[in-house]
Every structure is written in structure tokens, then in C-alpha cells.
NUKOL-117078 format. One line per field, with one value per residue: residue number from 1; residue in three letters; y, x, z of N, C-alpha, C in turn. Coordinates in pm, 1 decimal. Atoms other than C-alpha are relative to their C-alpha. Layout:
N
n: (NUM | ...)
res: (ALA | ...)
n_v: (Y | ...)
n_u: (X | ...)
n_w: (Z | ...)
ca_v: (Y | ...)
ca_u: (X | ...)
ca_w: (Z | ...)
c_v: (Y | ...)
c_u: (X | ...)
c_w: (Z | ...)
END
This chain:
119
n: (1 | 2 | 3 | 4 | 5 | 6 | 7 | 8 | 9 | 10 | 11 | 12 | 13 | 14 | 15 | 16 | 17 | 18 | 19 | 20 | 21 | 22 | 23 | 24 | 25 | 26 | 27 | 28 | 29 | 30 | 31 | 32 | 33 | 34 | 35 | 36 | 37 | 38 | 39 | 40 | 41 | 42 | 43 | 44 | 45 | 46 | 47 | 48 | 49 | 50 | 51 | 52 | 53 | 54 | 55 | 56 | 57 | 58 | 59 | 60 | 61 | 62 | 63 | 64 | 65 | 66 | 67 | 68 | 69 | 70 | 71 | 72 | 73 | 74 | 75 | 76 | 77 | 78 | 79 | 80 | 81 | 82 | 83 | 84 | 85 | 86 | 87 | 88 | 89 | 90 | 91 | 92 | 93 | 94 | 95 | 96 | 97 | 98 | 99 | 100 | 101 | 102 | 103 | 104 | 105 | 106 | 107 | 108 | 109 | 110 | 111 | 112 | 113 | 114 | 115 | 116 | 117 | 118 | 119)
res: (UNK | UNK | UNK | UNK | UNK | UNK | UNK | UNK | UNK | UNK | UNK | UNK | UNK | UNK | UNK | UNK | UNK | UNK | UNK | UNK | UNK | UNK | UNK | UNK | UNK | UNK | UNK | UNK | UNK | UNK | UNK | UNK | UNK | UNK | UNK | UNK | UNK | UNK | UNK | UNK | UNK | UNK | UNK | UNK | UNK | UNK | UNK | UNK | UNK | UNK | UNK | UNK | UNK | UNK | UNK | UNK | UNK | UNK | UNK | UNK | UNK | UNK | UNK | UNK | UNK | UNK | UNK | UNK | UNK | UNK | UNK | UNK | UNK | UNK | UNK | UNK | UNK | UNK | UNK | UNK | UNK | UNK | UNK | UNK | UNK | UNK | UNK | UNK | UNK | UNK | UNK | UNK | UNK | UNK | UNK | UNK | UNK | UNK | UNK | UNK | UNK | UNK | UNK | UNK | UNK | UNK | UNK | UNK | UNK | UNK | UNK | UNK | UNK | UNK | UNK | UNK | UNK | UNK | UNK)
n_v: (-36.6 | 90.3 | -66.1 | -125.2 | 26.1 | 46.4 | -96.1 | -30.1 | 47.0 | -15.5 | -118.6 | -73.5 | 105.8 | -4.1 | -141.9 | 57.7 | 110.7 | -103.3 | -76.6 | 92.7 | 25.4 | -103.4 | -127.0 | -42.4 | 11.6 | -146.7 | -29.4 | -53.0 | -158.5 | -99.4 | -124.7 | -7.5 | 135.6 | 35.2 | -82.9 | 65.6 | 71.3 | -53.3 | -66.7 | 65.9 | 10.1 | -119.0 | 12.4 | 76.7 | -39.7 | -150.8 | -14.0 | 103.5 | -1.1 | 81.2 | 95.1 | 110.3 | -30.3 | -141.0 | -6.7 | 57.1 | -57.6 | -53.4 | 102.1 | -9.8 | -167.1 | -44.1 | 87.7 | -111.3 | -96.1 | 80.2 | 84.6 | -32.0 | -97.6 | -88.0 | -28.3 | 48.7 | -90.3 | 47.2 | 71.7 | -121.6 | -50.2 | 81.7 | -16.7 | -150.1 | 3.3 | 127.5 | -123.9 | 4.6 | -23.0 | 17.6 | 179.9 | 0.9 | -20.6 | 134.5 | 45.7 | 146.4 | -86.5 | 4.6 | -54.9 | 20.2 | -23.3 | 92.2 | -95.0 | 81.6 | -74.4 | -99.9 | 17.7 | 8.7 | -83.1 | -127.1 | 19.7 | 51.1 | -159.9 | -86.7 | -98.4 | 25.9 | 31.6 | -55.7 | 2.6 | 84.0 | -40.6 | -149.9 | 55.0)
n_u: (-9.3 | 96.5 | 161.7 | -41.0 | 12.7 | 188.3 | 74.2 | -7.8 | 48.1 | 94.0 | 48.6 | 4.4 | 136.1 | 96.3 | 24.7 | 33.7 | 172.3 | 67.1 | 24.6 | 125.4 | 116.2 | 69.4 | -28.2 | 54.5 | 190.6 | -16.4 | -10.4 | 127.3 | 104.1 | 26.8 | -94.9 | 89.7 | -4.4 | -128.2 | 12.8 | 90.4 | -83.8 | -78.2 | 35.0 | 34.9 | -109.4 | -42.1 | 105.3 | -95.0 | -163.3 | -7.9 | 59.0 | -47.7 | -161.8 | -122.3 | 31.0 | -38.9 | 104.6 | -53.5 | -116.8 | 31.3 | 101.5 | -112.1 | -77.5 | 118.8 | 48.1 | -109.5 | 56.4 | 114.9 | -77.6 | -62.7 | 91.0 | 18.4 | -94.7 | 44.8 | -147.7 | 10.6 | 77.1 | 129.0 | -43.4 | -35.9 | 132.9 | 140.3 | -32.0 | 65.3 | 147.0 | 65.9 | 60.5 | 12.3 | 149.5 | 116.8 | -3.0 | 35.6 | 71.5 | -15.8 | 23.6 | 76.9 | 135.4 | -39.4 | -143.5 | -166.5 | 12.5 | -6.1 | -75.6 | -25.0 | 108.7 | -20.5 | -97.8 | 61.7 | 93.5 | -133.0 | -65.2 | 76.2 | 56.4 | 0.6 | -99.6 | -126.0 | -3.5 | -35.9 | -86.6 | -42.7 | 23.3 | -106.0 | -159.6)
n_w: (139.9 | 111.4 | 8.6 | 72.6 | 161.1 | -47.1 | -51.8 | 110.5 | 80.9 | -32.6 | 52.0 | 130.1 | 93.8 | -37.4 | 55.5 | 157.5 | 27.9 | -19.6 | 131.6 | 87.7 | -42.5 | 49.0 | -78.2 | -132.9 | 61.8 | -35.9 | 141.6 | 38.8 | -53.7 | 95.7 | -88.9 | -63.5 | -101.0 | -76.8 | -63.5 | -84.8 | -84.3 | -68.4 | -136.9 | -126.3 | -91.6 | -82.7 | -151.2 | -138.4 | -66.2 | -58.0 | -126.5 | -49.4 | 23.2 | -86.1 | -5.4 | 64.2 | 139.0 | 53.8 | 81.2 | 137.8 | 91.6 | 76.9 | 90.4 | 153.9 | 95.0 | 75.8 | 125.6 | 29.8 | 51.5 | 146.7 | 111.6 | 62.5 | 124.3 | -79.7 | -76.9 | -118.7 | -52.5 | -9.4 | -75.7 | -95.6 | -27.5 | -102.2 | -93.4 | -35.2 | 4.1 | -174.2 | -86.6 | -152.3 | -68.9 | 22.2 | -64.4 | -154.4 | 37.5 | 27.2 | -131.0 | -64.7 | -56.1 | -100.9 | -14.5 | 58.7 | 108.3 | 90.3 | 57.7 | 90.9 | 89.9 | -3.4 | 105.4 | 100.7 | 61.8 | 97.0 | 122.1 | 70.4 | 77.3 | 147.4 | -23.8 | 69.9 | 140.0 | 76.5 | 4.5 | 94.8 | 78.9 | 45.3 | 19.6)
ca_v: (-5533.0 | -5798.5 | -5590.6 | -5279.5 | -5465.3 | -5592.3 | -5280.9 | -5111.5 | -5358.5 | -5371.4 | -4984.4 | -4963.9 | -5271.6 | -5073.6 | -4724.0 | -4946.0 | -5109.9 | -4778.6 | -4614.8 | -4952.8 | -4940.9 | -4605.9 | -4221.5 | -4069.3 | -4164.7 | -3735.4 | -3722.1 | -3774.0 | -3473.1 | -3186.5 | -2839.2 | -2804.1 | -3143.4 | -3083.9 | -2753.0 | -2900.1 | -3138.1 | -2942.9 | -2706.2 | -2971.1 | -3061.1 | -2732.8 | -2695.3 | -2993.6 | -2931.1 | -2550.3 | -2708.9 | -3048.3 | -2897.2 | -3087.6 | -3418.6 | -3731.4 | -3606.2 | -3269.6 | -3376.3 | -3637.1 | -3348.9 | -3139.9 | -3423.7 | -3439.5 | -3026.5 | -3042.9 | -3347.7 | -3108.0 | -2836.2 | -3066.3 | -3218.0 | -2921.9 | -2635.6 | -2376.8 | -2099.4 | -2134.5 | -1776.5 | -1969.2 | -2221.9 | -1934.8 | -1794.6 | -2093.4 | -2040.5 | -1676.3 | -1773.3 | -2067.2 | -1858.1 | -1930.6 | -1800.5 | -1909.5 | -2309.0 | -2189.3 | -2222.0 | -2580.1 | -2709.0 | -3101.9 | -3128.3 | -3271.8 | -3011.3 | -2913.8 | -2794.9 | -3027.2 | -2875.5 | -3132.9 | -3034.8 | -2748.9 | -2808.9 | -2996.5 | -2809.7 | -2476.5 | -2721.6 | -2740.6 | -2353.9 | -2103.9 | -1883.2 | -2179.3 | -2284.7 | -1940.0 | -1970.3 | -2159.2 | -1891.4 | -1606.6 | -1836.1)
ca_u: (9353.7 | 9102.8 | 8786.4 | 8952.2 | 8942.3 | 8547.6 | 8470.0 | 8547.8 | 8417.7 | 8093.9 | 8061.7 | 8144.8 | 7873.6 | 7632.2 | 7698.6 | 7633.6 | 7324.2 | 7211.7 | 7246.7 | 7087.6 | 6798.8 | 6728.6 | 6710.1 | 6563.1 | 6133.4 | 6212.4 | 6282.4 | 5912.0 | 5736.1 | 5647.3 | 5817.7 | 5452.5 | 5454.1 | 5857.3 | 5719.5 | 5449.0 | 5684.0 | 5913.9 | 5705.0 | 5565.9 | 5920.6 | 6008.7 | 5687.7 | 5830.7 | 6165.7 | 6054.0 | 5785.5 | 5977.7 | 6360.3 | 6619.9 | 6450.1 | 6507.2 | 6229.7 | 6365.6 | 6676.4 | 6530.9 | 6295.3 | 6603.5 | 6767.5 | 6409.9 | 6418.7 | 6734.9 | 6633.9 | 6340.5 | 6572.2 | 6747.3 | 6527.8 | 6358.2 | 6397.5 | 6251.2 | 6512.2 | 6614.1 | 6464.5 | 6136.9 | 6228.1 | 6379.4 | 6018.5 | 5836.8 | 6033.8 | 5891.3 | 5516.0 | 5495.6 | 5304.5 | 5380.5 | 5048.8 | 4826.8 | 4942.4 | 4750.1 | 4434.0 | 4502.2 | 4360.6 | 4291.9 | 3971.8 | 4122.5 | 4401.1 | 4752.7 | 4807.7 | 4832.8 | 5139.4 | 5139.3 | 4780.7 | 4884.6 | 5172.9 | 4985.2 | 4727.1 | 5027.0 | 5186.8 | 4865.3 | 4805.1 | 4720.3 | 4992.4 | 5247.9 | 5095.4 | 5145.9 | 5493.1 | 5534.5 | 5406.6 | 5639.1 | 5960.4)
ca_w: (-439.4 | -583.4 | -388.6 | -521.8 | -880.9 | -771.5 | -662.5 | -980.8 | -1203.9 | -1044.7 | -1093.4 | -1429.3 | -1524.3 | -1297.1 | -1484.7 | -1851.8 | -1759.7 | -1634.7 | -1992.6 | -2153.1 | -1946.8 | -2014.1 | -1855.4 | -1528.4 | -1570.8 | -1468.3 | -1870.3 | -1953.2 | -1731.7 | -1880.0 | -1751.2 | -1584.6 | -1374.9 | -1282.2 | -1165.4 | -968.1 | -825.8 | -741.8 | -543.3 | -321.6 | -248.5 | -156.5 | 61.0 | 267.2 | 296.2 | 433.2 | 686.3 | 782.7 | 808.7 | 979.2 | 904.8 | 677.8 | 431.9 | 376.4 | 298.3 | 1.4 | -96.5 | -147.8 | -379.8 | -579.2 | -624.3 | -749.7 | -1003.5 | -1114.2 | -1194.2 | -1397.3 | -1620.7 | -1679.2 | -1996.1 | -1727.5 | -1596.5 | -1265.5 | -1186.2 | -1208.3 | -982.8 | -739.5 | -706.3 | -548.5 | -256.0 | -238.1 | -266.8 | 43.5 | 250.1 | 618.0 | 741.4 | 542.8 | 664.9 | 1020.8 | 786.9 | 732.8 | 1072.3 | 1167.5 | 1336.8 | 1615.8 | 1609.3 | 1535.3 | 1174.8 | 867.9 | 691.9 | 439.4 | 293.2 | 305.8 | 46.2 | -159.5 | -250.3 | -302.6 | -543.9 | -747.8 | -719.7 | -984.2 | -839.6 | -926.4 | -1254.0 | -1359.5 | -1311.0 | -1612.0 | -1802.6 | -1765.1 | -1844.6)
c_v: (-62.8 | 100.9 | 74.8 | -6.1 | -39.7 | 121.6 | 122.3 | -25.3 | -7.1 | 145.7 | 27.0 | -99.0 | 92.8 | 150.2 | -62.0 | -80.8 | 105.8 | 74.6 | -90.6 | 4.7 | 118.1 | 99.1 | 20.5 | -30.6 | 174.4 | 50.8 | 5.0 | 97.6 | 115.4 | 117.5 | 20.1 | -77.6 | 23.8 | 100.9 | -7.0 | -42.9 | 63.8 | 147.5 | -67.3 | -45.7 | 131.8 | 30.0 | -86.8 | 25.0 | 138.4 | -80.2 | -114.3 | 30.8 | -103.1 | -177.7 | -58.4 | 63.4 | 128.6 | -10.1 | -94.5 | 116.0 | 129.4 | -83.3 | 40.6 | 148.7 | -9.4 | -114.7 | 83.2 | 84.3 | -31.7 | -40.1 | 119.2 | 120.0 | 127.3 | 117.6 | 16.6 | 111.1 | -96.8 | -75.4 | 72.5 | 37.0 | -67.9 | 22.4 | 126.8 | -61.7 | -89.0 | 110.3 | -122.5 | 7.4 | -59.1 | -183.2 | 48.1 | -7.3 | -154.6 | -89.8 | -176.6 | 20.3 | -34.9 | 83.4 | -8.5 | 65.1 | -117.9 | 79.4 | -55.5 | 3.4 | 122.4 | 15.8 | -64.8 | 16.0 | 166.1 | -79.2 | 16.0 | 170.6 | 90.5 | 71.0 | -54.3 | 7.4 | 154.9 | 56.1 | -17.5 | 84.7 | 119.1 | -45.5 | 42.6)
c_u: (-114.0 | -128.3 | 17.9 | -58.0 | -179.9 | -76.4 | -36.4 | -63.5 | -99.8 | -86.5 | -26.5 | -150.1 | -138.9 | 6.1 | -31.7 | -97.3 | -141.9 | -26.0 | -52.3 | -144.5 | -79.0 | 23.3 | -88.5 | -190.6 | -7.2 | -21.5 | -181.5 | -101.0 | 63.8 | 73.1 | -172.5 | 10.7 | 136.3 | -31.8 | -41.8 | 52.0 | 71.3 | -32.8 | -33.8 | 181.5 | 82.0 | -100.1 | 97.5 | 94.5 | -43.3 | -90.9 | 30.4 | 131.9 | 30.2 | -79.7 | 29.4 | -75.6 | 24.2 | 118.9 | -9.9 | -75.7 | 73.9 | 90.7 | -121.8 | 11.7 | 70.1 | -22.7 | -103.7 | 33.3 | 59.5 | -23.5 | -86.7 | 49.4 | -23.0 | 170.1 | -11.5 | -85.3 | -184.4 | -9.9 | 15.2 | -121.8 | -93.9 | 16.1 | -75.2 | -143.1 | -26.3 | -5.0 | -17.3 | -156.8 | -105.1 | -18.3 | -119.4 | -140.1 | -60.2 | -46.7 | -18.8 | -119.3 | 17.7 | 175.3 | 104.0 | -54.6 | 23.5 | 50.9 | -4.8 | -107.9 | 6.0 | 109.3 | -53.7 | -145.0 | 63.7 | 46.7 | -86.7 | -92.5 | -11.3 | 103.3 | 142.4 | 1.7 | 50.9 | 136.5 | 86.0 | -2.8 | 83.4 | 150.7 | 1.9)
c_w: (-79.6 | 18.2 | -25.3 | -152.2 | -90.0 | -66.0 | -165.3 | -115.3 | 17.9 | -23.6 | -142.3 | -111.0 | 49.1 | -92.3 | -152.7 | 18.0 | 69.7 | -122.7 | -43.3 | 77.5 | -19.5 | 110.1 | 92.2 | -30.4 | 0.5 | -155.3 | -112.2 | 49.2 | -86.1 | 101.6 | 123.9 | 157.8 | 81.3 | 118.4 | 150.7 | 123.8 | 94.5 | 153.7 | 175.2 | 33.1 | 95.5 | 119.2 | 115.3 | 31.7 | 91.2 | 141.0 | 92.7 | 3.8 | 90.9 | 30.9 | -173.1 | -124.8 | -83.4 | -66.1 | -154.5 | -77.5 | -100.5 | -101.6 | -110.7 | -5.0 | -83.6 | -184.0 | -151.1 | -115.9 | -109.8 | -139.2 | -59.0 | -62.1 | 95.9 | 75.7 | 116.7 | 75.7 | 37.2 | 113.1 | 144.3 | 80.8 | 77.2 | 136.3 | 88.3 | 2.6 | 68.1 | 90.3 | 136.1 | 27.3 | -59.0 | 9.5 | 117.4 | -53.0 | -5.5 | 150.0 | 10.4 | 91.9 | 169.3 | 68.0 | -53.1 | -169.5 | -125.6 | -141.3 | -154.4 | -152.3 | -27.7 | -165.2 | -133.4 | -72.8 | -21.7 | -120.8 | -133.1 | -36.7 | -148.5 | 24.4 | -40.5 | -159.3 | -87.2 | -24.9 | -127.1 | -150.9 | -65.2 | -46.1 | -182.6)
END
């Protein structure tokens, strides 16, 4: 009963020193930057599934979504424009592909930025 009474009291100090300290750093990006963000997390999650990083990159989309005024249709769309094929472009020089440059240089596209425009 006492670590029941702990356990409790410990939450409720940690949910009131979470509102004094202030909101998500997520609250100062711009709908642009969440965009941004949020594409490179979607990149990874699509070319790293069923790993540790995909599943945080799915936590940060959803953050993204959150924070910004953007409707989710917008959001919807990045998914559509990670172009599979055009990763096999992305070469290392000693081989293999380099999915990761690949992602971030899509997040930073003109094809996302103009995402921002049709909302």
C-alpha cells in the first residue's frame, strides 16, 4: 500500500513539474520544420521497419502531427512521395545503398516543402 501511495505521489509531482517547466521544445517549430521532421521520420520508419528506430520514429511522427496547425491530409501525402527507387541512386562507394541519405535529403525536398503550401 505505501509503494502504491509512493507510486502515485511521485506521478502526480512528476506531471506538475512537467507543466512548470514548460511545453514540448515541439511547441516552437514552425508547421514547415514539423513537416520536415516529420518526413525524415517517416523515411526511416519505411526503410528501417521492424527495428528499434522505426518504432521511435513512429512516436516522433505522431508528435509532429500534434504540434502542428497542418491537416493531417498533408501529413498523409509524405508517405505517397518516398520514392522506393529512386533510394538505388543513393550508392556508398564501397557499396550497398545509403537509405538514410537518402531520407534526408527527401525531407529537405521541394516536393515536401510544397506540401505546406496547399494546406
Amino acid at each position: 500500500m505505501k509503494t502504491l501511495k509512493n507510486s502515485v505521489w511521485l506521478g502526480c509531482v512528476g506531471w506538475f513539474y512537467s507543466l512548470l517547466v514548460g511545453a514540448s521544445p515541439l511547441e516552437n517549430h514552425s508547421n514547415e520544420q514539423l513537416l520536415t521532421n516529420f518526413a525524415l521520420a517517416s523515411c526511416i520508419a519505411t526503410f528501417y521497419p521492424k527495428t528499434e528506430v522505426a518504432k521511435d520514429a513512429r512516436v516522433a511522427m505522431q508528435g509532429y502531427v500534434e504540434f502542428s496547425d497542418l491537416s493531417i491530409e498533408v501529413f498523409a501525402g509524405i508517405h505517397e512521395l518516398i520514392d522506393r527507387k529512386a533510394v538505388e541512386q543513393y550508392q556508398a562507394k564501397r557499396g550497398g545503398t545509403v537509405e538514410l541519405a537518402y531520407c534526408i535529403d527527401f525531407s529537405h525536398s521541394e516536393q515536401v516543402q510544397r506540401l505546406t503550401t496547399y494546406d
